[in-house]
C-alpha positions as CSV (number, residue, x, y, z in Angstrom):
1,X,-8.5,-9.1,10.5
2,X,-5.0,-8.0,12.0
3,X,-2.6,-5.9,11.7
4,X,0.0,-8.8,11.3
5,X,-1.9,-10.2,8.2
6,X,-1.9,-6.7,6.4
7,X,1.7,-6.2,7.5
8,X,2.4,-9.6,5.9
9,X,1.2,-8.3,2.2
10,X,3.3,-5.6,2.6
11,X,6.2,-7.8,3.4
12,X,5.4,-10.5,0.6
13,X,5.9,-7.4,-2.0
14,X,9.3,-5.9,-0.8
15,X,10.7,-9.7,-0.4
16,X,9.1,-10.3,-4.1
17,X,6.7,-13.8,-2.8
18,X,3.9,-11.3,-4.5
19,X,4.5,-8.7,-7.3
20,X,2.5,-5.7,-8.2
21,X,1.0,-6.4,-11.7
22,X,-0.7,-2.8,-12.4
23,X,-0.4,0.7,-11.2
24,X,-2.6,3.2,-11.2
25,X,-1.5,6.5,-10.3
26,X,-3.6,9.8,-9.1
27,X,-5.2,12.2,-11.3
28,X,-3.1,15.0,-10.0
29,X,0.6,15.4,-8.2
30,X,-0.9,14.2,-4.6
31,X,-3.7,11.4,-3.9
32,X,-4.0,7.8,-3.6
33,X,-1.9,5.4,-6.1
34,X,-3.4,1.9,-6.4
35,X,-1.1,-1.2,-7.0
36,X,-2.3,-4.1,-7.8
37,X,-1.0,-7.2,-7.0
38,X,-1.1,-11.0,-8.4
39,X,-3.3,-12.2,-6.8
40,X,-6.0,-9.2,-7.1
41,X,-5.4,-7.5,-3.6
42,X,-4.8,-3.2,-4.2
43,X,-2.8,-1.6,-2.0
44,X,-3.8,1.9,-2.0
45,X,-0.8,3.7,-1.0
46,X,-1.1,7.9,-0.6
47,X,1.2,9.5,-2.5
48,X,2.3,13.4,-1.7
49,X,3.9,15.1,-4.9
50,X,4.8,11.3,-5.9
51,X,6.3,10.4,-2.7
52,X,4.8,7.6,-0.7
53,X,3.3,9.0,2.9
54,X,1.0,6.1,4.0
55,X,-1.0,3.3,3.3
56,X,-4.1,4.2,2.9
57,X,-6.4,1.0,2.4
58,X,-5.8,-3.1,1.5
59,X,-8.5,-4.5,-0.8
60,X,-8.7,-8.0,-0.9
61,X,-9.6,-10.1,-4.3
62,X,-13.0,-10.4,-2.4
63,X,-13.2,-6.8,-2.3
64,X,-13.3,-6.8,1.3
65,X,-11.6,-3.4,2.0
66,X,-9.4,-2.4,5.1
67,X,-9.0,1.5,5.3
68,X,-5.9,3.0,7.7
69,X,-6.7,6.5,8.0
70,X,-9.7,7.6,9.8
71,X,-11.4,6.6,12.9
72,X,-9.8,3.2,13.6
73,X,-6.3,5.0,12.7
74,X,-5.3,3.7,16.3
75,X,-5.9,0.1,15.9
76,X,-4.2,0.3,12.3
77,X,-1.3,2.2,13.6
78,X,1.5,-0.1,12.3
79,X,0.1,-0.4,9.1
80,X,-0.6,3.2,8.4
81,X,3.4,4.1,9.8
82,X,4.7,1.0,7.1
83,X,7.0,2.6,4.8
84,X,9.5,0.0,2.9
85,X,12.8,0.1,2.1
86,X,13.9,3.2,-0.3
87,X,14.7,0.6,-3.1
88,X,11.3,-1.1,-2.6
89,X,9.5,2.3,-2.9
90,X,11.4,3.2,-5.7
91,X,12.1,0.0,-7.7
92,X,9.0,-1.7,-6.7
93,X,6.2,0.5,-6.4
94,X,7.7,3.2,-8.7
95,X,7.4,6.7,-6.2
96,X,9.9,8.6,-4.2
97,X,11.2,7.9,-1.1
């Protein structure tokens, strides 16, 4: 898997070619929210006081999971650094800019 693929679920969301059908936010004020989308992927976005920070992981409908913080932070870079347009954070995924 690439980086280019993940990048390109990200973009699918703000351009709305995929939509995020459930969210499901942390159990307190920080931690990671889950969105998922319509085709069953999660984005697992991590959420400081309700403000999107980084992605945290990609899990695909197959459950095969990509995680971006950690020891393979390097190769993931791109995909960790992705932060969307305000509107999409706000309107889209529902957090703070």
């Amino acid at each position: 898997m690439n980086t280019r693929f993940i990048l390109d679920i990200l973009h699918a969301v703000e351009i709305g070619a995929r939509w995020v059908v459930k969210r499901d936010p942390p159990e307190s004020t920080w931690g990671n929210v889950k969105f998922t989308l319509d085709d069953g992927t999660i984005l697992v976005v991590f959420g400081d006081e309700g403000v999107w920070d980084y992605v945290d992981s990609v899990i695909l409908a197959d459950g095969t999971t990509y995680q971006f913080w950690g020891d393979d932070m390097e190769r993931w870079s791109d995909v960790h650094s992705y932060r969307p347009p305000k509107s999409v954070i706000e309107d889209i995924y529902e957090m703070e800019a």
